[in-house]
C-alpha positions as CSV (number, residue, x, y, z in Angstrom):
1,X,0.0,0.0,0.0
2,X,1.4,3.1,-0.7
3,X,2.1,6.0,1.5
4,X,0.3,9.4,0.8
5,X,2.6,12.3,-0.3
6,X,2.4,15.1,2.0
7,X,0.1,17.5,-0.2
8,X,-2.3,14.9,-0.1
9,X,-1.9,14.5,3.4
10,X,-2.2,18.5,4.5
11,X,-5.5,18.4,1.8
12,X,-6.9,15.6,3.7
13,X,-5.6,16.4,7.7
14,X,-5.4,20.3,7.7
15,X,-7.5,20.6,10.6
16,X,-7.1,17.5,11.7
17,X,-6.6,17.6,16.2
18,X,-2.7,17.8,16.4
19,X,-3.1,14.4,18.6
20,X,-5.0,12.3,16.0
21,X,-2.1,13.8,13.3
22,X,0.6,12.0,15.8
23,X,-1.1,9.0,16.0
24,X,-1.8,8.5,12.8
25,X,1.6,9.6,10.7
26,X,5.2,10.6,11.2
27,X,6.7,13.3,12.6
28,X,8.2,14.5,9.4
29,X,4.2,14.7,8.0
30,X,2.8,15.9,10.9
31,X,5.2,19.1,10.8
32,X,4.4,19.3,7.0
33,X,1.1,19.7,8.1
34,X,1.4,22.1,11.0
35,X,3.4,24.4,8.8
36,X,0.8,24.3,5.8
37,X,-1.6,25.0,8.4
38,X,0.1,28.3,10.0
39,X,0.3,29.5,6.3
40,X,-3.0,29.0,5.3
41,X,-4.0,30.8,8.6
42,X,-2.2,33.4,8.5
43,X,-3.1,33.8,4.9
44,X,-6.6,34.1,6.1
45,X,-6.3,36.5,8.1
46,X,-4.3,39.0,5.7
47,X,-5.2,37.6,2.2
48,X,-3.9,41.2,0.9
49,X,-0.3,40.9,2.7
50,X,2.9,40.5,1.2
51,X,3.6,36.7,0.5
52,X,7.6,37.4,0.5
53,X,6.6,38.3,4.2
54,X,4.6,35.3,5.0
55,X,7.2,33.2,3.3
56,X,9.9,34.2,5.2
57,X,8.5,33.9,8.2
58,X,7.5,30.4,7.8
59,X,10.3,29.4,6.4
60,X,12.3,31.1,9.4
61,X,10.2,29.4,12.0
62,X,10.2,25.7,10.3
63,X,13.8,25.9,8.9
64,X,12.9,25.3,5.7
65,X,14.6,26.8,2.2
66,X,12.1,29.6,0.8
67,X,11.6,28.5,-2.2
68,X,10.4,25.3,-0.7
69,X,8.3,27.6,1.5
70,X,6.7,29.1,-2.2
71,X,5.8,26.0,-3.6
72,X,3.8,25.0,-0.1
73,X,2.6,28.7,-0.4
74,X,1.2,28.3,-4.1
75,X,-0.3,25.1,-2.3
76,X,-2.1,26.5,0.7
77,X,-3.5,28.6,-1.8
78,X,-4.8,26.6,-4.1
79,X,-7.0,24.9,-1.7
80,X,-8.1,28.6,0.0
81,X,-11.5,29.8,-0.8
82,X,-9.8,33.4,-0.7
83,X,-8.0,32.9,-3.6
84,X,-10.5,31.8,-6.2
């Protein structure tokens, strides 16, 4: 059986209880998911701000490269209903 690939697992879990996401996948997926999460909140609450800014900061606070913080960027906001 194959293993989900983290978009499908942040499209599926995104609200999921941060408990039920432990039991249910690893670490590595879990933080995936946490970190999509704080980016699509926080582009919720300020659809009109500066992605570079929101990008940065996530990237900063998860360690991870910015441009892999774009791609999960372009992701949170494909499934947004802000940005359609």
């Amino acid at each position: 059986m194959p293993y989900p690939n983290a978009i499908e697992v942040c499209r599926a879990e995104l609200f999921t209880k941060d408990v039920e996401l432990h039991e249910g996948y690893l670490d590595q997926k879990v933080e995936k998911v946490m970190c999509m999460r704080e980016m699509y909140n926080q582009f919720i609450a300020n659809p009109d701000g500066i992605n570079c800014e929101l990008v940065a900061e996530v990237s900063q606070r998860h360690c991870i490269d910015r441009m892999t913080a774009y791609s999960e960027f372009a992701v949170v906001k494909s499934f947004c209903p802000l940005s359609r």
